[in-house]
C-alpha positions as CSV (number, residue, x, y, z in Angstrom):
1,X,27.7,-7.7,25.8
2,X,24.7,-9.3,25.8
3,X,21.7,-7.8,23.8
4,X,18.6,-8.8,24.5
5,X,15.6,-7.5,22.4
6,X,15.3,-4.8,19.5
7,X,13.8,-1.6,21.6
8,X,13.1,0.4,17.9
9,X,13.9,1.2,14.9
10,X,13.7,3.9,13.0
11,X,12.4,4.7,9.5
12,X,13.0,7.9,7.1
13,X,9.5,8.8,5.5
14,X,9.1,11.7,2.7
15,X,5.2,12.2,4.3
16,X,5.0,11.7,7.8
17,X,1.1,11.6,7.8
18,X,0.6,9.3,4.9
19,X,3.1,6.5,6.9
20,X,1.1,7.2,10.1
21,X,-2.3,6.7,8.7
22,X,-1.1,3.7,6.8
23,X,0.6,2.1,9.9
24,X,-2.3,2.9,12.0
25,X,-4.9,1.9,9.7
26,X,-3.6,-0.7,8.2
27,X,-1.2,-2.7,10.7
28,X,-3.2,-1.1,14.0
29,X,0.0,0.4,15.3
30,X,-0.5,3.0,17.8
31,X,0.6,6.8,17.2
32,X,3.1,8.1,19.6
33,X,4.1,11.5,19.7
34,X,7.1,13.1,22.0
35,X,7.0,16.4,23.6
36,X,9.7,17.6,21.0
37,X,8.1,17.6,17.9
38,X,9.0,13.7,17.1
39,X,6.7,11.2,16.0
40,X,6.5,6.8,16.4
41,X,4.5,4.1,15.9
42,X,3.8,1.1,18.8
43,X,3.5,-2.2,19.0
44,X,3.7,-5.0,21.4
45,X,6.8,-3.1,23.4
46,X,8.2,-1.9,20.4
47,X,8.9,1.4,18.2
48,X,8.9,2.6,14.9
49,X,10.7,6.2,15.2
50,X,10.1,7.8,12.3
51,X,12.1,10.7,10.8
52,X,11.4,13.3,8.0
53,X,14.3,12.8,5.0
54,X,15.7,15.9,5.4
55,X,15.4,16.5,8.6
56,X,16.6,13.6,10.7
57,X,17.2,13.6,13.9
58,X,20.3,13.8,15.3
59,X,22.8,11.4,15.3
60,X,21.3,9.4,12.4
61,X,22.2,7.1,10.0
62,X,25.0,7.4,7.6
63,X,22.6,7.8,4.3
64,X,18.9,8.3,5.9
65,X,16.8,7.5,2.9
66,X,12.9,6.4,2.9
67,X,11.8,3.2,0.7
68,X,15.4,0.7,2.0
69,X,14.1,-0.5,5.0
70,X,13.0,-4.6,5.2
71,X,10.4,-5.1,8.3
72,X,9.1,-8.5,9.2
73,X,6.3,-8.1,11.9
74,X,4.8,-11.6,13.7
75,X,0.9,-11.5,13.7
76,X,-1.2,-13.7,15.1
77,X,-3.9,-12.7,12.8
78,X,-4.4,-16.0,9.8
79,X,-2.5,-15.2,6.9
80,X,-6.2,-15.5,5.2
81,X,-7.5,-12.4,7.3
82,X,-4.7,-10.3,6.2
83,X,-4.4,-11.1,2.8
84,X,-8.0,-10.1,3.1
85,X,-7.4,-6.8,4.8
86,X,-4.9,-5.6,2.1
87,X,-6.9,-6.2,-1.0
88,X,-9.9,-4.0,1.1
89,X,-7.3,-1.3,1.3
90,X,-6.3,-1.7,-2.7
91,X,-2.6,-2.8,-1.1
92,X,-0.9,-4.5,-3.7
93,X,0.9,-7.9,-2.3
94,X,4.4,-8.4,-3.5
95,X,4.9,-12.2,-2.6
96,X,2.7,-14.9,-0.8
97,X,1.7,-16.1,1.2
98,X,4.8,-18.1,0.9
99,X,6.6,-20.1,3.7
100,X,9.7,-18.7,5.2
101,X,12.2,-19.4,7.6
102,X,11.6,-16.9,11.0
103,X,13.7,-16.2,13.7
104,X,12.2,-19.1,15.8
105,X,11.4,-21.5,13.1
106,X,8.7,-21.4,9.7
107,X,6.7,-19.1,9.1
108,X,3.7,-17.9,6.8
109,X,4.1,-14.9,5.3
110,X,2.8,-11.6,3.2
111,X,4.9,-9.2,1.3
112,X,3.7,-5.9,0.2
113,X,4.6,-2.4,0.6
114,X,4.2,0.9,2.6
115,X,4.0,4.6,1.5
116,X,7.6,5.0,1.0
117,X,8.1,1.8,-1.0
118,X,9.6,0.0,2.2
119,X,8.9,-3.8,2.0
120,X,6.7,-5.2,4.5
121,X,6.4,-9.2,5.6
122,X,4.1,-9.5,8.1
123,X,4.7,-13.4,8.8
124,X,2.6,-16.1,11.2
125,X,3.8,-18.8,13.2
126,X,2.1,-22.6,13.4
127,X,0.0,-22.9,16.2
């Protein structure tokens, strides 16, 4: 087997309006919403799926719970700009910027955190 890219992932949220204005308004994802009832987030040419704890869809994770997810998103916004963009929305920054280790070399990055308490790094790479 040979995989080649992450297609989406998906996160359990307690208020599914509160996490789509937040990742809309604050990380520009796009709203996606499926014929049955379901509900995602885009970006580049991936997903966030998100589910309602307590009513996941089927099959689903072991233990769905909101707030124990760990997301790094690549930006090619400066670190500056969005450090910027999180104190105008009152979003509290956990860590940085600090320099990291990505998955194709050093990074930049941000931590903070979204409405369900899941930690966010959004990370840049050197020009």
């Amino acid at each position: 087997m040979h995989i080649e890219r992450i297609d989406h992932l998906v996160l359990n949220v307690h208020d599914l309006d509160a996490t789509i204005r937040f990742y809309r308004e604050v990380l520009g994802m796009r709203p996606l919403h499926a014929g049955d009832g379901r509900h995602a987030l885009a970006f580049g040419t991936q997903q966030l799926k998100l589910y309602p704890v307590g009513a996941p869809a089927t099959p689903h994770a072991a233990h769905p719970t909101r707030g124990s997810a760990n997301l790094c998103f690549v930006s090619t916004t400066p670190i500056k700009e969005i450090v910027n963009q999180l104190e105008r929305f009152g979003i509290a920054i956990e860590a940085g910027p600090v320099s990291r280790a990505g998955a194709l070399g050093p990074v930049e990055s941000v931590y903070f955190r979204d409405p369900d308490g899941n930690l966010i790094e959004v990370s840049n790479y050197p020009d």
